[in-house]
C-alpha positions as CSV (number, residue, x, y, z in Angstrom):
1,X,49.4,25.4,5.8
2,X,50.7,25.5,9.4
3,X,48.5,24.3,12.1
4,X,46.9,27.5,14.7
5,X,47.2,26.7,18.1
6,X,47.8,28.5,21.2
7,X,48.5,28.3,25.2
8,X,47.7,30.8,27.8
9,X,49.7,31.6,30.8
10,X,47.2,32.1,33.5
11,X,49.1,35.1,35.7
12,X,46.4,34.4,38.6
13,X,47.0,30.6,38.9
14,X,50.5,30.6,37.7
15,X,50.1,27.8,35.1
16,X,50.2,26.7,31.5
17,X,47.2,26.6,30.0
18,X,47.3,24.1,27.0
19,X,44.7,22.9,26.0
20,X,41.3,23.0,25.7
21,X,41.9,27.1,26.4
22,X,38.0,28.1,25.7
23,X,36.6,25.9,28.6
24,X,39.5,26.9,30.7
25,X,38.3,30.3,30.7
26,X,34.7,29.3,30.7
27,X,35.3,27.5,33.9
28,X,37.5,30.5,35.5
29,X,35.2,33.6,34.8
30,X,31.6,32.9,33.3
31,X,28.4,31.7,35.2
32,X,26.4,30.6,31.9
33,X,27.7,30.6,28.8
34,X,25.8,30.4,25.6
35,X,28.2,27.5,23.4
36,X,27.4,29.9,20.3
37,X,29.2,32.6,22.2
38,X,32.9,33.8,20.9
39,X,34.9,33.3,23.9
40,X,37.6,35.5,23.8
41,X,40.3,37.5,26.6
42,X,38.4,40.8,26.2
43,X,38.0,42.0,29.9
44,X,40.6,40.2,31.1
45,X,43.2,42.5,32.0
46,X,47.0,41.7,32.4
47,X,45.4,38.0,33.8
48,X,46.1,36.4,30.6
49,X,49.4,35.7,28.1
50,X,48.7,34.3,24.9
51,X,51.3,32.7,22.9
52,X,51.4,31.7,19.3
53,X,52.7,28.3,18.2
54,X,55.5,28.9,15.5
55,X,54.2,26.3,13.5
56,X,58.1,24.5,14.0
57,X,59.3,21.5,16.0
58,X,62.3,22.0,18.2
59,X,64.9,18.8,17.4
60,X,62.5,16.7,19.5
61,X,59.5,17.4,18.0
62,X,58.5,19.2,20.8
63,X,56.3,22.6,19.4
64,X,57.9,25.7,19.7
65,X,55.8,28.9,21.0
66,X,56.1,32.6,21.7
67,X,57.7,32.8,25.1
68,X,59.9,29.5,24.8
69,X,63.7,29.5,25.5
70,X,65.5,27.6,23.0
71,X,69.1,26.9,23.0
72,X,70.6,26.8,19.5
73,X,72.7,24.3,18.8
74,X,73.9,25.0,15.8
75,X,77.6,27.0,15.6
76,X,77.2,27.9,19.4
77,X,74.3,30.3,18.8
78,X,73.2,30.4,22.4
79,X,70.0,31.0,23.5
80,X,67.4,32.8,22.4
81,X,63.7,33.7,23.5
82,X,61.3,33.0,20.6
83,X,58.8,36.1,20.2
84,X,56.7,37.5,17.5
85,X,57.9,40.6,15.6
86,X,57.2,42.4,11.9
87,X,54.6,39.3,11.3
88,X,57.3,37.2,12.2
89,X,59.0,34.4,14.2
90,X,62.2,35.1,15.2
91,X,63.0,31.6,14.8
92,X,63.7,30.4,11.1
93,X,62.7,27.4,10.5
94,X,66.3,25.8,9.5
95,X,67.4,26.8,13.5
96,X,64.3,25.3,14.8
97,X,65.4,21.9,13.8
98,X,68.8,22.4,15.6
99,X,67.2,23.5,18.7
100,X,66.0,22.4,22.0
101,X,63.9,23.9,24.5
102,X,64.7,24.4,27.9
103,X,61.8,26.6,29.0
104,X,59.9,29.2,28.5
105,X,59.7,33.4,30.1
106,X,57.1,32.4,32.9
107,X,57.8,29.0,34.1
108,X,61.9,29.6,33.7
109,X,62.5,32.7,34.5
110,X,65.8,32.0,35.6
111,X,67.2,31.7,32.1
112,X,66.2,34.8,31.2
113,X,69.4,36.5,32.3
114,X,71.2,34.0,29.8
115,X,69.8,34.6,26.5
């Protein structure tokens, strides 16, 4: 069974969010919070991008999430932007280990125009 994480790009502070997400957000936007509350992104807005890990390791062992650029480098794939699609990765796992990321849609936007 794969391991269910997540990180949040925070549009307002224009940072990664990865860990310890709940607090994060109690911090940002709650005066009192009950610790047998769900905490959730539900009023939110557009401030918020959550992204799913894959449950895959780049060739690095570095985790691979929605949103990340990888470059494959296996027969001169390219790059690609890893997303979520049909209850899917669009990363197979057999890619993922000839792979390396070099960024991801918010904090390198500049590779976007080569993918």
């Amino acid at each position: 069974m794969r391991e269910i994480k997540f990180r949040v790009w925070d549009y307002d502070g224009k940072k990664m969010i990865t860990s310890g997400i709940e607090f994060e957000l109690v911090r940002m936007n709650a005066d009192v919070v009950d610790e047998n509350d769900d905490i959730g992104f539900n009023g939110y807005g557009d401030r918020f991008d959550v992204m799913q890990y894959t449950g895959l390791k780049d060739k690095n062992g570095k985790d691979i999430y929605e949103g990340d650029i990888v470059k494959i480098l296996y027969n001169n794939l390219g790059n690609v932007i890893v997303s979520y699609k049909d209850g899917r990765f669009s990363l197979y796992g057999y890619l993922a280990r000839k792979c390396l990321i070099i960024g991801n849609i918010h904090e390198s936007p500049e590779l976007l125009g080569k993918v």
